[in-house]
C-alpha positions in Angstrom: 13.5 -5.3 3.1 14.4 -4.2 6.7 14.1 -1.0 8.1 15.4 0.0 11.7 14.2 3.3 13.3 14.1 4.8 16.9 10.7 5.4 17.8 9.3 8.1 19.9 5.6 7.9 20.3 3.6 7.6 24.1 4.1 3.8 25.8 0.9 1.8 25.0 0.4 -2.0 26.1 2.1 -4.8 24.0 -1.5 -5.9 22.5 -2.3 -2.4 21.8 0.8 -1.8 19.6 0.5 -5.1 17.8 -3.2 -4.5 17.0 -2.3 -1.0 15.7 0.9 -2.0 13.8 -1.7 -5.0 12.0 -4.3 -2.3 10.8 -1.1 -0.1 9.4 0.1 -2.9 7.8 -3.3 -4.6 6.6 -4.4 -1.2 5.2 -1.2 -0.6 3.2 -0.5 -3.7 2.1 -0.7 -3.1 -1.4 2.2 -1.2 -0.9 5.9 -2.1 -2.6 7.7 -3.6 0.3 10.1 -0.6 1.0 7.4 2.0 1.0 5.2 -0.6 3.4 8.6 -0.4 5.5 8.9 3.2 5.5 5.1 3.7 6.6 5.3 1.0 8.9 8.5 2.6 10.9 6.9 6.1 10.6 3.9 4.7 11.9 5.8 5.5 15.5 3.9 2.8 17.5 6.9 2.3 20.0 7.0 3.8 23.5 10.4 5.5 22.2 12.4 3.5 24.9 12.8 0.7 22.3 14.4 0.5 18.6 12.2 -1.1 16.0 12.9 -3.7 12.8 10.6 -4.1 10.2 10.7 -6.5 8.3 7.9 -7.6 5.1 7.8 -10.1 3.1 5.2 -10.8 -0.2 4.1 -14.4 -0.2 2.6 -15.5 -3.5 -1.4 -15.3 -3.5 -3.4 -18.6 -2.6 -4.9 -20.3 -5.5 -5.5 -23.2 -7.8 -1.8 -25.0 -8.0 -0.3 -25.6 -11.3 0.4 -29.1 -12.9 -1.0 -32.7 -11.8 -1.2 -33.4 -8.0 1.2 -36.2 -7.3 -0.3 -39.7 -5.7 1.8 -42.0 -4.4 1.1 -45.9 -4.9 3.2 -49.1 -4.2 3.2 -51.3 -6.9 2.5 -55.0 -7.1 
């Protein structure tokens, strides 16, 4: 899902904006993706110079892994 919105908020340093686009994102997580877009875009964390993409992704939780692992021997 991409959004892409003009934002309009006060200029803040690069590090700033990242950090406060990560606790946005990090709180709302649980989010479906095009909500997390929306509230990530009206978050306004721009300088309103610049044009903003958003784009999210779901990756699949980390956990056991299904099946035998696979081992790899030469035969003799």
């Amino acid at each position: 899902m991409i959004w892409r919105v003009r934002s309009s908020a006060p200029a803040v340093p690069l590090d700033a904006g990242l950090t406060a686009l990560a606790q946005v994102a990090t709180a709302q997580a649980a989010l479906p993706l095009e909500d997390l877009c929306r509230t990530l875009a009206d978050a306004h964390l721009g300088d309103g110079r610049d044009d903003i993409a958003v784009l999210a992704l779901r990756t699949p939780p980390a956990g056991p892994t299904h099946g035998t692992p696979v081992t790899h021997s030469r035969a003799r």
